[in-house]
LUMNUKOL-472513 format. One line per 2 residues: number of its first residue (from 1); for each residue x, y, z of N, C-alpha, C. Coordinates in steps of 0.05 Angstrom, whole numbers, plus 32768, in hexadecimal, padded with zeros to 4 digits. Layout:
! residues N
NUM) X:Y:Z:X:Y:Z:X:Y:Z ~ ...
This chain:
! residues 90
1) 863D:87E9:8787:8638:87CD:8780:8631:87BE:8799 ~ 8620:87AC:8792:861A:87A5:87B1:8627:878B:87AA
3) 8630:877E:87C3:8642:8760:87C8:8659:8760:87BE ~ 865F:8776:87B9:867D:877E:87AB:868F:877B:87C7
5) 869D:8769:87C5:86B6:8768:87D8:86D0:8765:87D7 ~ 86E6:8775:87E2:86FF:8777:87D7:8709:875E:87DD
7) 871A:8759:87CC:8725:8740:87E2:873E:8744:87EC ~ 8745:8733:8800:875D:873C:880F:8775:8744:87FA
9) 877B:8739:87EB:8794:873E:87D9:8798:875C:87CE ~ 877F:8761:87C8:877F:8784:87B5:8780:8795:87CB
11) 877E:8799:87E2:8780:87A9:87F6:87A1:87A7:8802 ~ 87AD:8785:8808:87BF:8781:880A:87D8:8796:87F2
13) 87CB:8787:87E0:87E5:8795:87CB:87E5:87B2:87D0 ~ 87CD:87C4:87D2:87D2:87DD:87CE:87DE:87E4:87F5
15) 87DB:87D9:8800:87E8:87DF:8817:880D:87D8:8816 ~ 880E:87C3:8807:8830:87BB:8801:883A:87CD:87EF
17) 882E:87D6:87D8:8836:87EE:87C4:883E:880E:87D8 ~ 8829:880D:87EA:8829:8828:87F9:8842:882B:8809
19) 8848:880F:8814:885C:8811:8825:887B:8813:8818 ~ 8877:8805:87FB:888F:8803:87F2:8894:8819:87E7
21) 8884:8832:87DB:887F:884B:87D0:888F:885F:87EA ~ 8885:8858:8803:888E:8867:8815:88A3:885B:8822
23) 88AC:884A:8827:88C8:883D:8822:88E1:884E:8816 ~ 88D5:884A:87F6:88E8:885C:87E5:88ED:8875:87E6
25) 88D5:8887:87E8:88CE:88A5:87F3:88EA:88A5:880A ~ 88EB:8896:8821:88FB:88A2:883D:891B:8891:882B
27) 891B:8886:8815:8936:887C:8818:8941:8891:87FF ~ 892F:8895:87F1:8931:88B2:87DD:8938:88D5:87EC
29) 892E:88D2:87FB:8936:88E9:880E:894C:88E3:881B ~ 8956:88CD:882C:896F:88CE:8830:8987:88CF:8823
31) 897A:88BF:8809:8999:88C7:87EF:8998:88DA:87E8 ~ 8985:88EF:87E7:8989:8910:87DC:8997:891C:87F5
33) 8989:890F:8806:89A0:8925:881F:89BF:891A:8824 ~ 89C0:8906:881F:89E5:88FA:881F:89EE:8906:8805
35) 89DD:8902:87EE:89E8:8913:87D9:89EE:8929:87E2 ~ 89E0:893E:87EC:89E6:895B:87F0:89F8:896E:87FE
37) 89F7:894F:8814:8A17:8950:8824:8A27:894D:8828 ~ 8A2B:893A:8814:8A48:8931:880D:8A4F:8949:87F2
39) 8A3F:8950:87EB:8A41:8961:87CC:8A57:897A:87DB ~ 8A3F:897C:87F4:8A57:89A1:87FA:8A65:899B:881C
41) 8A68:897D:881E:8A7C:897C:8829:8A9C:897A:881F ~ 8A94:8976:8807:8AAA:896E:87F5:8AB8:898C:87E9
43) 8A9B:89A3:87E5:8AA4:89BF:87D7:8AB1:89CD:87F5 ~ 8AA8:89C5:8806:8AAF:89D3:8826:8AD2:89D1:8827
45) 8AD7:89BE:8823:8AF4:89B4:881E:8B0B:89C4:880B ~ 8AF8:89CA:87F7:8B0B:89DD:87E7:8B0C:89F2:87EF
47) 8B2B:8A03:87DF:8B30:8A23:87EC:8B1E:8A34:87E4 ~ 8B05:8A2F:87CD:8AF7:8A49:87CA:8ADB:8A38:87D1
49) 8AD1:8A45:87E6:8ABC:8A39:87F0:8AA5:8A45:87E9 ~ 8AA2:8A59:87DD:8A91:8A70:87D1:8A7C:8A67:87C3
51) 8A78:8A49:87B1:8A67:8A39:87AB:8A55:8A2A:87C9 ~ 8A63:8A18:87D7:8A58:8A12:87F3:8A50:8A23:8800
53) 8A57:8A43:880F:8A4F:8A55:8814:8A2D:8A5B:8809 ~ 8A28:8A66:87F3:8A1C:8A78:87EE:8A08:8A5D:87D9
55) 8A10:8A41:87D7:8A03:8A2C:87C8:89FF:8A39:87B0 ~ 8A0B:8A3D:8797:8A08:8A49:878C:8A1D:8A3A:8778
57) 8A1C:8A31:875F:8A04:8A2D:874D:89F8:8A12:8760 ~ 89D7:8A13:8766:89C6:89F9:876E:89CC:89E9:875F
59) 89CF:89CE:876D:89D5:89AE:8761:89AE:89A8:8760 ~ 89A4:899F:8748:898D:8996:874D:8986:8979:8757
61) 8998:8967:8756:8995:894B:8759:8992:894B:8774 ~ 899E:8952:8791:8990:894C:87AD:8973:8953:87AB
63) 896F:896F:879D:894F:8976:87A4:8942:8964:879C ~ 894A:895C:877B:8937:894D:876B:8930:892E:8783
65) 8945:892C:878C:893F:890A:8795:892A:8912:87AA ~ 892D:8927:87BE:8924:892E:87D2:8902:8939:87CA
67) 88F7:8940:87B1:88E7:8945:87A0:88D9:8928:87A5 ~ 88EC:8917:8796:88DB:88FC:8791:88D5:88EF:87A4
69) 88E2:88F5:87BB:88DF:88E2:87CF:88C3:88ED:87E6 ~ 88BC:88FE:87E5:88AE:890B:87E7:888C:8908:87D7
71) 8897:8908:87BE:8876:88FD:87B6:8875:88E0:87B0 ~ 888A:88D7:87AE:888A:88B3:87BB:887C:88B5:87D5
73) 888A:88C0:87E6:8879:88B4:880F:8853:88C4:8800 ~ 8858:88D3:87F7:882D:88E1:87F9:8822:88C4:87DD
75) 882F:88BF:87CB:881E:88AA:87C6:8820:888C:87D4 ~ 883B:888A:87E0:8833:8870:87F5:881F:886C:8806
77) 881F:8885:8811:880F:888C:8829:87EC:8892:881D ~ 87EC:889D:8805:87D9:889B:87FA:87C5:887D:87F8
79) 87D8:8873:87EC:87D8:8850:87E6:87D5:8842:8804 ~ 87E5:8846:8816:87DF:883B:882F:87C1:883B:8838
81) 87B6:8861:883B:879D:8864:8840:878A:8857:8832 ~ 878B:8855:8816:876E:8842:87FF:8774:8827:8814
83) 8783:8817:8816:8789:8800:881D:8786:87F5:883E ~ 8782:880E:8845:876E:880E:886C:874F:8814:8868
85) 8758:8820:885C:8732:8827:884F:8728:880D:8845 ~ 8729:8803:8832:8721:87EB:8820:8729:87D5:883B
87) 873A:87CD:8845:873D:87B9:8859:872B:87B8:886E ~ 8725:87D9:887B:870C:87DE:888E:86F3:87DC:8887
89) 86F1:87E3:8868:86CC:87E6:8867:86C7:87D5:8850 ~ 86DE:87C7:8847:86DE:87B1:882C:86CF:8793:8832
């Protein structure tokens, strides 16, 4: 389209979405990892440690958060990049 111009706001927003996306991603990863360590600091403590040892049955909820937080930061960062792009050549 020719004379098509972004305007500052639509580039803005997708740059504030990106950051808040990746925001959540690094605060999502830190609660899966406090989850995971408090989980078998807590099994470490007991007399049969054979679960903490050998992690065995897996807790899915650290991975899961650690999962999400993870494709949270690639679409922030996703979102960040459209929103340097469009701000540079918009």
């Amino acid at each position: 389209m020719e004379g098509f111009e972004m305007l500052q706001a639509d580039w803005f927003m997708l740059m504030v979405g990106g950051g808040l996306f990746l925001l959540l991603g690094l605060l999502a990863i830190m609660w899966g990892r406090g989850e995971e360590k408090s989980y078998y600091n807590a099994i470490s403590r007991r007399p049969d440690v054979r679960e903490y040892l050998e992690h065995e049955p897996e807790r899915p909820e650290p991975g899961a958060l650690k999962i999400g937080g993870w494709i949270a930061i690639a679409i922030g960062l996703a979102m960040l990049a459209m929103g340097g792009i469009f701000w540079f050549w918009g």
